[in-house]
N, C-alpha and C positions, 0 to 999 in steps of 0.2 A: 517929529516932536509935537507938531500941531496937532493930527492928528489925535494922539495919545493925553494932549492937551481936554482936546475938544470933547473929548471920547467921555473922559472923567468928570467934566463937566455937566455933560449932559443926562451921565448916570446921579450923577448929587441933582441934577434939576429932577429927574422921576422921581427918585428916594423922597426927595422933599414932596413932591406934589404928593405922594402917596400917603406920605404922614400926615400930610396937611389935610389927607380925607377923612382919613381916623380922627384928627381931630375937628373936622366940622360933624362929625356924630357921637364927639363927647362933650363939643356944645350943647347941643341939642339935647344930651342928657342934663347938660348941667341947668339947662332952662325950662324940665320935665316936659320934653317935646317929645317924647316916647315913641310914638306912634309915625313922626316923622324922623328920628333915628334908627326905627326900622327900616323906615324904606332906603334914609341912606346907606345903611348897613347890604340890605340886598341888594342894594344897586351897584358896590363896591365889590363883594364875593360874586361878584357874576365875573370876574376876572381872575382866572387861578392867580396872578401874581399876588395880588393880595388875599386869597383865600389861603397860602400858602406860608404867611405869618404866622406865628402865634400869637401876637396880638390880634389880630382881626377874631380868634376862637374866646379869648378873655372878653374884648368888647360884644361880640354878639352874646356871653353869658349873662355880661351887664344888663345888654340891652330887656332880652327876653326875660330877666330876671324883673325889673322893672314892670315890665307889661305883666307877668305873672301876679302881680301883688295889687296891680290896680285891677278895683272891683267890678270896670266894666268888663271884664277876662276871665270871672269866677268858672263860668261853666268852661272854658279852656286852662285855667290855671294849671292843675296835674299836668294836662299835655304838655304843656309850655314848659311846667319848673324840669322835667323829663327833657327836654329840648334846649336847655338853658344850664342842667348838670353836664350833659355830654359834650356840650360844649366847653365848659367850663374843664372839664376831665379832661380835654382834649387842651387846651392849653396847657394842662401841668405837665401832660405826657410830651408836648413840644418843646418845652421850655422848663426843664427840670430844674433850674435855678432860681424862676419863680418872683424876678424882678415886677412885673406890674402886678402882684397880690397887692403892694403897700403902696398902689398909685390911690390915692381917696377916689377918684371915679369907679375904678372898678373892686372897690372894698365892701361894697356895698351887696354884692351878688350872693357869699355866704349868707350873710347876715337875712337875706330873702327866703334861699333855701330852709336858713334854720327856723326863723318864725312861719314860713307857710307848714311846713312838717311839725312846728311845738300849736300849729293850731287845730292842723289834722289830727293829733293827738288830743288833743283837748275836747275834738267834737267825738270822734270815739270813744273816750273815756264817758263822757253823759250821754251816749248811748248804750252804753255799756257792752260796747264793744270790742271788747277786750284786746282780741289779735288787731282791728286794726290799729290800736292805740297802743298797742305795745309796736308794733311796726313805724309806726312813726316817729312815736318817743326815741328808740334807737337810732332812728337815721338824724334825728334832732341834736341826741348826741356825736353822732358823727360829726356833723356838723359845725357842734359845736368849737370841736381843735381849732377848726378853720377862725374864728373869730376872737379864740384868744391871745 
C-alpha cells in the first residue's frame, strides 16, 4: 500500500513540475519576454513527455505567433506564422475539444495569424497584386471564425 501510496505521489509531483514549466513560459509571455519564452519552450520539447501534450503545440503557437508579429522578425515572419499555424493545427488535431482556445494567453495566436495575413493583403492590394492579395484575404477570412 505504500508503495502504490508513494507511486501516485510522485506521478502528481512530475505532473505538477511539468505544468509548472508551461507556466514559467506563459510568464514570460505574459511579461513580453518572447524571445526568452522561446528558449523555454525549446528547452522543455527536448523531452518527448511534454512534446507529447497538447498544450505544449497551442503554447509554442502562442509563442512563435508573438515573435511573428514583433518587427524585429519581419524578414522571418512568413516562416515563422507557417511554423506557428502547424502548430497551432496540431493542437486542435490533439485536442479536438479545444479547452485552451479560451485560456486569454493563448487567444492571442489567431488574432496574429489573421492581422499578419489582413496586412499581406493589404500590401498586395497597393501593389496591385491581385493573386497575392486575394490569397491572403481568404486565409484572413479563414481566420477570421477563429476569433469570433
Amino acid at each position: 500500500m505504500k508503495k502504490v501510496a508513494l507511486s501516485l505521489a510522485l506521478t502528481g509531483l512530475i505532473s505538477s513540475v511539468a505544468l509548472a514549466q508551461f507556466d514559467e513560459v506563459k510568464t514570460s509571455l505574459a511579461i513580453q519576454q518572447y524571445k526568452k519564452a522561446k528558449e523555454q519552450l525549446d528547452l522543455l520539447l527536448t523531452k518527448p513527455k511534454n512534446a507529447a501534450k497538447p498544450e505544449a503545440y497551442i503554447l509554442k503557437a502562442t509563442v512563435v505567433a508573438y515573435l511573428m508579429n514583433d518587427p524585429a522578425n519581419e524578414a522571418t515572419a512568413t516562416q515563422l506564422r507557417s511554423e506557428s499555424i502547424e502548430a497551432y493545427k496540431k493542437y486542435l488535431e490533439m485536442d479536438p475539444a479545444k479547452p485552451l482556445v479560451a485560456d486569454p494567453v493563448y487567444a492571442n495566436a489567431p488574432i496574429g495569424y489573421y492581422s499578419s495575413f489582413f496586412n499581406e493583403g493589404i500590401k498586395g492590394y497597393n501593389k496591385k497584386d491581385w493573386t497575392e492579395a486575394s490569397a491572403s484575404f481568404k486565409n484572413t477570412v479563414e481566420w477570421s471564425d477563429f476569433i469570433i
